[in-house]
N, C-alpha and C positions, 0 to 999 in steps of 0.2 A: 504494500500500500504506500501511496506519495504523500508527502506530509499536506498535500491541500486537500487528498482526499478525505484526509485525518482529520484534520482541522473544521470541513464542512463537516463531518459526522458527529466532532463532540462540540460542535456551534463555535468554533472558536477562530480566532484570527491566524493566519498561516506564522507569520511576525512572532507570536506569542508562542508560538511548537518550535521555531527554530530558536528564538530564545533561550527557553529552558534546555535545548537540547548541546548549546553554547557551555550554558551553567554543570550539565552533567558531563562534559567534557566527549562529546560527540561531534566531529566538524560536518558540515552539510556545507551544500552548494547551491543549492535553492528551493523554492518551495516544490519543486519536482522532483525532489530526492525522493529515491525510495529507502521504506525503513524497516526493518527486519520485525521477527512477531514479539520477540524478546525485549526491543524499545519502545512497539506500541503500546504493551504493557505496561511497563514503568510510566508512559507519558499519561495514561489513562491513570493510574493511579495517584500521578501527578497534580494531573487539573480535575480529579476527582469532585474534590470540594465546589471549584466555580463552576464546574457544570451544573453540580445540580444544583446551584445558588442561582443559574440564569436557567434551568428547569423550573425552576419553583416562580422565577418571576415573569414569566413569558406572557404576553400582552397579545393580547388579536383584536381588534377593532372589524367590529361589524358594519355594513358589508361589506364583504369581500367573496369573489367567487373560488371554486373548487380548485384551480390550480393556484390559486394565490394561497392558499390555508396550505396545499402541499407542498409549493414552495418554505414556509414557515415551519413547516414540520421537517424538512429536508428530507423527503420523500418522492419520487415521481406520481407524475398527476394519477396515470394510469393503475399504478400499486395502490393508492389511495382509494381510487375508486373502486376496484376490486375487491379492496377488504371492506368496503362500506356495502358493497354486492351482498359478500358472505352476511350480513349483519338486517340483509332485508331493505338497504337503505341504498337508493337509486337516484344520482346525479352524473347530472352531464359537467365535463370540464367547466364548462363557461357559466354555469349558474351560479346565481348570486344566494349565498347563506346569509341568514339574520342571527340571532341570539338563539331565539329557539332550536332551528337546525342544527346551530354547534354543539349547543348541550347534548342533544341526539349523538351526534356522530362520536361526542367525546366520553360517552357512556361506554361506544360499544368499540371505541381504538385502544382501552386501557392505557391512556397517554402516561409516563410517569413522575412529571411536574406535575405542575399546576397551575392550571391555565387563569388567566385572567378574561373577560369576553366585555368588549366597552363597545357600545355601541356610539355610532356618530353622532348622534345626536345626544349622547351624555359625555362628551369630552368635557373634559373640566376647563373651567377657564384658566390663565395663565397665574402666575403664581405675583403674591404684589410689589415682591420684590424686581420681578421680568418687566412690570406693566411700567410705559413711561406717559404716566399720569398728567394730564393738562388739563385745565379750567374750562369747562364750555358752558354756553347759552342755557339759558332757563327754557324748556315747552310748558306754553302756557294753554290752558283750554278753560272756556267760557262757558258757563253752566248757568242756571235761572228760571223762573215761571217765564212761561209766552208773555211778548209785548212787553216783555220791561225792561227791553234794550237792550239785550245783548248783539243782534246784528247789526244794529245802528252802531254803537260803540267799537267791533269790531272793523266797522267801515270807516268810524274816523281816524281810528289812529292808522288804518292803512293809508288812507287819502291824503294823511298828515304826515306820518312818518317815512312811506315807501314812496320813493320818488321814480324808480322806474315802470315803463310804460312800452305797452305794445306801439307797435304800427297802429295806427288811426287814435289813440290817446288811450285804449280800452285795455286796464290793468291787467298783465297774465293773472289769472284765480287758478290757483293748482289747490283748494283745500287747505293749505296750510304757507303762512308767509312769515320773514324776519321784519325784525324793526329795529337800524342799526343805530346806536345814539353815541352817547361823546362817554359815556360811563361804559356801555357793553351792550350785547345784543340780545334780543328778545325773540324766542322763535313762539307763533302763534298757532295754534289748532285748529279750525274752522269744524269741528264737529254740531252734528244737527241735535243738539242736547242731549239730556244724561245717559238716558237710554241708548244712546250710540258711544258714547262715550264705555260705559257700563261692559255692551256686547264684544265691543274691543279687546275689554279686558279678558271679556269670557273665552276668547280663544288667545288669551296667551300674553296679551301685549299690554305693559302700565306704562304707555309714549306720554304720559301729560306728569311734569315735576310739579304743578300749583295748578291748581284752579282758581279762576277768579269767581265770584259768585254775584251775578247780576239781580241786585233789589232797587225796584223802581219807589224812588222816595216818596209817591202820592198816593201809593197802593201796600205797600210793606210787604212781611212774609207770608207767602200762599203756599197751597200744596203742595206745588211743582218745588217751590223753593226748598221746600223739605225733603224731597224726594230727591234733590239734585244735593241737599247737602248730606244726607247719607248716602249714597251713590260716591260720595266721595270722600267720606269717612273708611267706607268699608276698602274702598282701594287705598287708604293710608297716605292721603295727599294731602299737603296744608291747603286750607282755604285763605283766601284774600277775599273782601268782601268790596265790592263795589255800588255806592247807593248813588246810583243813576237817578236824569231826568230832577236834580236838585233845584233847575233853573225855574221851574213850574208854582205858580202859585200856593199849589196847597201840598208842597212839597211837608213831610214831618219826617225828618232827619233824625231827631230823636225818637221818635215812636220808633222810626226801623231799628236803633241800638239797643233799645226795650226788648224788642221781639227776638234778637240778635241774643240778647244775656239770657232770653230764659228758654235761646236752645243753645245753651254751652258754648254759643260763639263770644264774647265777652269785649269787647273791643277793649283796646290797647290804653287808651285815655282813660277809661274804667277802670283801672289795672288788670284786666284782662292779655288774652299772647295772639289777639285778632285782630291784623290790618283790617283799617277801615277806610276808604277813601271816599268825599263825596266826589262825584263827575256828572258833566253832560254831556252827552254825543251831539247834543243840539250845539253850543257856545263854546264845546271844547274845555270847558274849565275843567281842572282837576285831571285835566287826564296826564299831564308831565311829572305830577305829585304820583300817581297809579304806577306808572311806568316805575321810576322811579323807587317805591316802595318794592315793586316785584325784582328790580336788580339788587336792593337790599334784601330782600325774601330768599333770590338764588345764593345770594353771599354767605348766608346763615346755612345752606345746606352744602353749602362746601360741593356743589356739584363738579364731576373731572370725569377723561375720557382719555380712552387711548387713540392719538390718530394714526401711528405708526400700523395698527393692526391690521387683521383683512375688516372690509365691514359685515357689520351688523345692523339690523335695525327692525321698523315696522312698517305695515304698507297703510298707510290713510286713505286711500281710494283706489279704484280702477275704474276703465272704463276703455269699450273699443272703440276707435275713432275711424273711419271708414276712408280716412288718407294717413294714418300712422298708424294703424292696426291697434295692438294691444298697448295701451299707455296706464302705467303704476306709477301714482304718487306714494314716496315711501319717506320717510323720516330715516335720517341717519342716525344711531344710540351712541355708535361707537367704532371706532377703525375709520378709514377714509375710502369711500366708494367712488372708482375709477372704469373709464370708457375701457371697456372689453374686456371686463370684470367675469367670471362666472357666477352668476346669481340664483340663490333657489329660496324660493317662497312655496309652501307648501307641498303637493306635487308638482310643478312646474319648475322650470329651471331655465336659461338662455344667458346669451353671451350680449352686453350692454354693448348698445348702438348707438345713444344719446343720453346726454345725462342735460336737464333744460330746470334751472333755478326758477324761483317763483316770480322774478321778473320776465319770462320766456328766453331768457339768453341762454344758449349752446356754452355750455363750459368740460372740462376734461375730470375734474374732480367735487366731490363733496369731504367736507368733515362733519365730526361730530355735531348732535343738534340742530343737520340742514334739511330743510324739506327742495325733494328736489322731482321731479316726475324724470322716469328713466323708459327706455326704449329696448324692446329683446323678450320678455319673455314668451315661454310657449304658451301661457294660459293664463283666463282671467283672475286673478286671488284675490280674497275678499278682503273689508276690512279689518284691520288688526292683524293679521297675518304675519308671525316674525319671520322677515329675510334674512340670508347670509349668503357672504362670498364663500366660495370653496377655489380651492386650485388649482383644479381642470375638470372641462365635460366629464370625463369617465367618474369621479367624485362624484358629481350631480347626479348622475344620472344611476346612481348606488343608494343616492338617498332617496330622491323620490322614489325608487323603488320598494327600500323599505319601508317606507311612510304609505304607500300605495297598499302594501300587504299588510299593516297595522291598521288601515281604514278597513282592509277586507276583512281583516278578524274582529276590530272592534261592531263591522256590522253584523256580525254573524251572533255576535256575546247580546244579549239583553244587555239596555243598560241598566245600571243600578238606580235603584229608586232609595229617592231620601225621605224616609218616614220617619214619623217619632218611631213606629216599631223596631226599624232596623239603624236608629240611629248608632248605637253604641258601637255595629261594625265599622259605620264610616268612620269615625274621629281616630286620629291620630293616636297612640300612647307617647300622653304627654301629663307633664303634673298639670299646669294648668287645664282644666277640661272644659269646656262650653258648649250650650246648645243653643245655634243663633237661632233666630225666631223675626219675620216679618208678623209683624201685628197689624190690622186691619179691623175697625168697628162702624157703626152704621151711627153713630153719635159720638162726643166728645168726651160726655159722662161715663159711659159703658167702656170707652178705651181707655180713660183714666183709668178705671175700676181693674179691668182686666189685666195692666201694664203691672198697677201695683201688686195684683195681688201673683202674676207671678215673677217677678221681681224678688218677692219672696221666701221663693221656693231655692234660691239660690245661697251656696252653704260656702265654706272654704276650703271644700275638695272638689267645687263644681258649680261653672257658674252659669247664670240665665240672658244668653246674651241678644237683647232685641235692637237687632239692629237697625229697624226701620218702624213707625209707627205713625200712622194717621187716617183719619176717617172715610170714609169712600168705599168703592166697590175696587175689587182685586183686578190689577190693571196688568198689561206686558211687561212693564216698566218693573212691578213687582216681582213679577218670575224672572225676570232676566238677571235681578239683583239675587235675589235666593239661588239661584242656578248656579252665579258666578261664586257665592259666599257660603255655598253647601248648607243655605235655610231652609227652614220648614213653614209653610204661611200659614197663619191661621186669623181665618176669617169668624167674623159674631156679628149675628143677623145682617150679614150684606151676601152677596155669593162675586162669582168672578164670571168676567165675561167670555163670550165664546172664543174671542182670538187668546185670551191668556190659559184660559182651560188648554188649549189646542196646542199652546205653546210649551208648557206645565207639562201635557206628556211627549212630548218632542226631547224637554230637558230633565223629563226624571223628576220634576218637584212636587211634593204631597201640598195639596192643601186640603186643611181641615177647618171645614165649617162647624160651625155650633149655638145655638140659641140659650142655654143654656153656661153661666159663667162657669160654675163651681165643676161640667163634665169637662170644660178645656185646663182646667187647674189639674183634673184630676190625673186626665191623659198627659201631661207634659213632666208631673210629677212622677208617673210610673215610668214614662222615658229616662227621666234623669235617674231613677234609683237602679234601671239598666245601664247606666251607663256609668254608674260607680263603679269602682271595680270590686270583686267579690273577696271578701278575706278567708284566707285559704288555712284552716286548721285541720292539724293532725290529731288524728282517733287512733286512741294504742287499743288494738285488736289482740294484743297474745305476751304474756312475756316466760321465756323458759331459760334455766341456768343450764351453763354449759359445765358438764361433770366428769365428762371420758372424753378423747383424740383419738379420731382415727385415721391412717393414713392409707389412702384409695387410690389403686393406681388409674390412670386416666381423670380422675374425677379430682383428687385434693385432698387436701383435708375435709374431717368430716365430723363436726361435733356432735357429740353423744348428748341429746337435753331434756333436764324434765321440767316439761310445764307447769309452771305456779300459776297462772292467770290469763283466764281468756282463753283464746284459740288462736292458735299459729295455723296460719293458710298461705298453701303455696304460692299462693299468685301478688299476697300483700309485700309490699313495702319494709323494709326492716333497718333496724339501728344495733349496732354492734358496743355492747356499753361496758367501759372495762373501769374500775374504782369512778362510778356515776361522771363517768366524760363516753362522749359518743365520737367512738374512734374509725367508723364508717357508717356509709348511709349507701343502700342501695336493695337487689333484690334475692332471693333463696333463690339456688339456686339448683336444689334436688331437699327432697323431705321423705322423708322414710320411718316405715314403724316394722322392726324385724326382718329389714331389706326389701320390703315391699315395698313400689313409690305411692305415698297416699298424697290427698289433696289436702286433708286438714287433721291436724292433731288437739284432742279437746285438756282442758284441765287435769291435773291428778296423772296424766301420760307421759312413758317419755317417747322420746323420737331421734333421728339424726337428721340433721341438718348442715347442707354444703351453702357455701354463701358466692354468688358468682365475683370472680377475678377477686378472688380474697381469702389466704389460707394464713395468715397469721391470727390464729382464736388460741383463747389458754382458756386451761380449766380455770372457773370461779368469773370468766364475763359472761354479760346476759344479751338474749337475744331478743329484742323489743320488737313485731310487730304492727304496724301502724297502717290506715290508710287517710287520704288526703281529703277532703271533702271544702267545698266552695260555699260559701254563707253570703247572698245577698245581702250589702249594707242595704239601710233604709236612711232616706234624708229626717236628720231630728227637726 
């Protein structure tokens, strides 16, 4: 054998066998020497250790096809396949494996590392010490009841601040624009309110750093207002509050910071931690104060970004155009997005042909924070959809794949439904435990009643978390927010409408009506005592002293016992207890009366007893017995 064929065999560097073989005083001539069986030997037992040190670490990233994994394994394609033949298991060279196949294959290759299987789309991100971290723009998005100025106000500061212009004076609108000022830049979100804002979320993507929250100072907080500022609690975003339309006669600037404090938004002059700005979109006022507070807003959360990387980001829109085909506007998060970039958004993927800024101009790159509409892919992706660069077709085209065959198994799997009944499967094990809850009632009074009283029901191993609450009939808006925040809605004498029913089992969300207060107290309280966890006490079943050793060949040791208490049964759980310390825990592993094997030995009997992987027993320890049993807590 040649030292390279040595070298491929024990994964090693050819460099590294001529080395060592310098060290053991063996001269070579290159890595095509050949080497006697007597040296292989020695080098093998050599690089013993690092082999199987880089056995045990070996990494495969999912997908990849059947000669690519044989390659890895330094086997031929064909060998490979052939032993997957014998195992039942049928692939062609060029098919692409996911997670689940490998497991398959590696069950029945007896590999003897230890594999590692990372799939593409859980690559970890780089490490923070790698990342070379810079300061980027705030995404801002506009949230609010209808008519209280949020489009207006978005128009002004574009009209005001953005100075470029199409051909014929008419602003590019790609859905999302910057606003560059003499402090820093301000990138803006054009979403069609909370609910889009929300659904965004719900397939993956949190593109908005602040929301601003549009309250028309003649009108104050309404429904929507509330809906939009949970909606944006539950995504974990500061709010900035903006009291529009101040110019207006029967403006009450103070009535909105009333309504403001007693939903936890507290304005800042109150001692409160909530920007408050008044503005109008109609005279402009206040709105350089707004900006301004929100470049102080981004400063506090210390926002940074890598632009050196490949990008990343989200898509805000699409749409075909019937003279540039498929056009995505996407938000950059992160990396810098470049003309004839490989791009994949969901299943689709394509090579960038134009990358066109929100003023329409043709430019070669984006950074961090940019909204920019790009040109190439194969297909329309929807909103919220997270993009990434990869670093070539063949890549892309390995993911979408995967992702193709994960929509085909996810359709085939029911989805899970989130009830109070089966809550306690969904939630995490975590110390903190919570059951969110959208609330819904048909009066002010009966929601008061129903919030408090289950409010509650909420203990310090588990808490009641409603994350949305107000009076009305159960809207989309609702389910999309429960969908994204895995709630459960409960509606009291109102019902839901047909598109939110329709929507509700589309996304899996229970809603539970009730006319009655005290049956929704009573169902959410039986959820929560499910979702305790259960305290697990041991029942001693048997205890017998060990008296006689005997020594069995094949079998072990074998205690000779007589039982004082209880019943020793083959199949219980047992503790080995030697001067009252418990010096094993585990199970019998042979019981016997007169060499017979019995199942169970009663009081007043004796018996022998083998304990599995365990033969150090002395006369004068006891053999305890026990099974495990699970005890519902109850909420006190």
């Amino acid at each position: 054998m040649r030292i390279h064929q040595l070298a491929k065999k024990l994964n090693l560097d050819s460099k590294k066998i001529i080395k060592k073989l310098k060290e053991l005083g063996v001269e070579v001539k290159s890595h095509m020497s050949s080497l006697d069986e007597d040296t292989i030997e020695i080098l093998k037992e050599e690089f013993k250790g690092s082999v199987s040190k880089r056995e045990k670490e070996k990494k495969i990233r999912v997908p990849l096809t059947v000669r690519e994994l044989a390659g890895l394994l330094n086997i031929k394609a064909n060998e490979l396949i052939k032993k997957l033949m014998k195992a039942n298991i049928f692939v062609t060279v060029n098919q692409p494996l996911d997670k689940a196949n490998l497991r398959e294959i590696f069950e029945h290759l007896n590999y003897p590392g230890k594999i590692k299987i990372i799939e593409e789309e859980e690559l970890p991100e780089e490490e923070e010490g790698k990342l070379r971290l810079v300061p980027r723009p705030p995404v801002v998005t506009l949230m609010g009841h209808v008519d209280h100025g949020k489009t207006s106000l978005l128009d002004t500061i574009r009209n005001t601040y953005v100075v470029g212009k199409e051909k014929g004076g008419i602003t590019q609108h790609i859905g999302a624009y910057r606003v560059i000022l003499k402090k820093g830049t301000i990138t803006f979100l054009d979403t069609p309110g909370h609910q889009a804002f929300t659904a965004m979320r719900a397939r993956g993507a949190n593109a908005s750093d602040i929301v601003i929250l549009v309250i028309a100072a003649n009108e104050g907080v309404k429904p929507q207002t509330i809906e939009a500022i949970d909606h944006a609690r539950a995504a974990n975003v500061p709010i900035v509050v903006a009291i529009n339309k101040i110019d207006l006669p029967d403006a009450d600037i103070e009535g909105v910071k009333k309504d403001l404090q007693r939903l936890d938004l507290t304005p800042e002059e109150w001692g409160g931690k909530t920007i408050v700005v008044g503005v109008s979109a109609k005279t402009k006022q206040g709105i350089d104060e707004l900006l301004e507070m929100l470049l102080l807003e981004a400063e506090m959360l210390e926002l940074k970004a890598d632009p050196s990387r490949l990008a990343r980001g989200v898509v805000i829109e699409g749409m075909i155009s019937p003279h540039r085909g498929i056009v995505t506007t996407v938000l950059v998060q992160t990396g810098t997005l470049k003309l004839g970039d490989i791009v994949v958004v969901d299943c689709y993927y394509g090579k960038i042909k134009a990358i066109i800024d929100d003023q329409g101009r043709g430019i070669k790159e984006a950074g961090p924070a940019m909204p920019v509409e790009i040109l190439g892919l194969s297909g329309l992706p929807q909103a919220g959809d997270p993009f990434r660069v990869v670093p070539d077709e063949k890549k892309a085209k390995q993911i979408c794949w995967l992702r193709q065959e994960r929509k085909r198994k996810e359709r085939l799997t029911p989805k899970q439904k989130i009830t109070l009944e089966s809550f306690s499967q969904q939630v995490e094990q975590k110390k903190a435990k919570e059951l969110k809850l959208i609330v819904k009632a048909d009066v002010q009074g009966s929601l008061e009643a129903l919030v408090e009283s289950l409010n509650k029901l909420s203990t310090d191993k588990i808490k009641v978390n409603i994350i949305h609450q107000t009076t009305g009939g159960i809207n989309e808006s609702d389910i999309i927010l429960a969908a994204v925040s895995n709630a459960v809605v409960i509606g009291f004498h109102i019902r839901a409408s047909l598109k939110a029913e329709e929507l509700a089992r589309q996304e899996g969300v229970e809603i539970k009506l009730y006319d009655v207060i005290y049956e929704a107290i009573a169902d959410v309280k039986a959820s929560l005592e499910g979702l305790l966890e259960p305290i697990v006490k041991e029942i001693v079943t048997g205890k017998a002293e060990v008296r006689q050793l005997f020594k069995v060949s094949k079998i072990g040791t074998v205690a000779g016992c007589f039982v004082h208490k209880g019943k020793i049964n083959r199949n219980d759980l047992v503790h080995l207890i030697r001067n009252d310390i418990v010096i094993y825990e585990g199970r019998i592993k042979s019981l016997k009366r007169f060499k017979e094997d019995v199942r169970e030995v009663e009081q007043g009997f004796e018996c022998g007893i083998g304990l599995q992987n365990y033969d150090d027993i002395k006369v004068g320890d006891f053999i305890e017995t026990y099974k495990k049993e699970e005890i519902a807590q109850k909420l006190e």
